[in-house]
C-alpha positions as semicolon CSV with decimal commas, in nm:
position;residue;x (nm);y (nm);z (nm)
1;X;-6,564;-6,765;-0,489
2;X;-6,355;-6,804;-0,832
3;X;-6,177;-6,508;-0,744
4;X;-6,089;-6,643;-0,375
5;X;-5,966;-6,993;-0,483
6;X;-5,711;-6,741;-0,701
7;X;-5,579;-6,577;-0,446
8;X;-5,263;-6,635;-0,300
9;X;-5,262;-6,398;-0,007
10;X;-5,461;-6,243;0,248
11;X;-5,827;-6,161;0,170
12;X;-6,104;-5,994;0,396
13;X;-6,456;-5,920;0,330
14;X;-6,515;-5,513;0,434
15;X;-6,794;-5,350;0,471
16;X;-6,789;-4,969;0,575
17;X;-7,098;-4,782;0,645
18;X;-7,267;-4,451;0,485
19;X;-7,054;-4,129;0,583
20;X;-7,237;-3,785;0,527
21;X;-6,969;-3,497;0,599
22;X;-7,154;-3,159;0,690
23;X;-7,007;-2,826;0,689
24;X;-7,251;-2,645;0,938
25;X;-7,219;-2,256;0,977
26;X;-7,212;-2,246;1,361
27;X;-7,177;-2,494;1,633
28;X;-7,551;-2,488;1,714
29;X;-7,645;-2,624;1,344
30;X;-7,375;-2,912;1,423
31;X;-7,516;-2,975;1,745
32;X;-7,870;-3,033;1,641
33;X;-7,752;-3,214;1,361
34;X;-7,548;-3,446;1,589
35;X;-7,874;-3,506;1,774
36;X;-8,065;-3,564;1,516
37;X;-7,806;-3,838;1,404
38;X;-7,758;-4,033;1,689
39;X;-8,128;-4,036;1,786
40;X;-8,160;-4,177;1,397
41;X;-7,909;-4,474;1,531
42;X;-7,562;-4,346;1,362
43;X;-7,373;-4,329;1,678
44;X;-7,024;-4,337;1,617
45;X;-7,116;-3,937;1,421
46;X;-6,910;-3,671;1,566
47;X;-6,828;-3,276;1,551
48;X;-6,509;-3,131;1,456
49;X;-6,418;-2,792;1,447
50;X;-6,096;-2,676;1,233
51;X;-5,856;-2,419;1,146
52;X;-6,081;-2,108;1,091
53;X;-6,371;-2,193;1,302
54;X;-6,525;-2,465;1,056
55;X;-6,733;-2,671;1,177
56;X;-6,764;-2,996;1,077
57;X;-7,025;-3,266;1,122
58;X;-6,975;-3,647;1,050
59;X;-7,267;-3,874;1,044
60;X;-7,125;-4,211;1,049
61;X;-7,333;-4,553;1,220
62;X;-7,177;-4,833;1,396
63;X;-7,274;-5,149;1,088
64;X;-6,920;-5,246;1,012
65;X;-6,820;-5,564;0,933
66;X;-6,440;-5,700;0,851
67;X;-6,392;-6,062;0,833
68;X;-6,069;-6,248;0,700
69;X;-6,176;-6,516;0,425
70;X;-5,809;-6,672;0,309
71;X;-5,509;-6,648;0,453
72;X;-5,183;-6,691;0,270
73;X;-5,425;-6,816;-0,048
74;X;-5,571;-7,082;0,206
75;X;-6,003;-7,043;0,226
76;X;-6,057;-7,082;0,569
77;X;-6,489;-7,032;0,557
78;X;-6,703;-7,232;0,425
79;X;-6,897;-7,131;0,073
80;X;-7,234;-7,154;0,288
81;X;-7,048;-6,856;0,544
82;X;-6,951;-6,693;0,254
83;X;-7,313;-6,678;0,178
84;X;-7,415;-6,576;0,499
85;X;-7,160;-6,294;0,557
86;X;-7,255;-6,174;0,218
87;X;-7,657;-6,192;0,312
88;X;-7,558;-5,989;0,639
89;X;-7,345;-5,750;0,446
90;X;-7,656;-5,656;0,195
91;X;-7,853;-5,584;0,506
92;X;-7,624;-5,344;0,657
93;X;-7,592;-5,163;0,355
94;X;-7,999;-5,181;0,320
95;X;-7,984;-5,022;0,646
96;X;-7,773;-4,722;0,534
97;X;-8,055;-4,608;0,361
């Protein structure tokens, strides 16, 4: 909160989720992985395959969260929001694990 009533422009709270990048050795591997992964709720995972015949897997979920708190050094949420983004946050990152 010290650090918001301090700012003077734009500020947003971000939360990304866990990312696990996988280098499988054949498309099979990365499929069951990618089944595995979605079926464990991290649905926004995908399979990529490069230059060379990599293949690579990306486990990602879908527990983002962006939210502006000031704008132009203005607070425009409440300390008890504040709170209650940050309480939110924590449990999106508990359920990363």
């Amino acid at each position: 909160l010290t650090a918001l009533e301090k700012s003077t422009g734009d500020v947003v709270l971000k939360f990304e989720p866990f990312v696990l990048h996988v280098l499988c050795q054949e498309l099979q591997d990365a499929q069951l992985l990618h089944s595995v992964a979605i079926n464990s709720g991290f649905r926004n995972s995908g399979i990529t395959v490069g230059r060379g015949g990599k293949v690579m897997k990306a486990v990602r979920s879908t527990h983002c969260l962006e939210v502006p708190l000031t704008h132009k050094g203005k607070l425009m949420v409440s300390e008890e929001y504040i709170e209650f983004l940050v309480h939110i946050a924590n449990g999106k990152m508990e359920e990363n694990t």
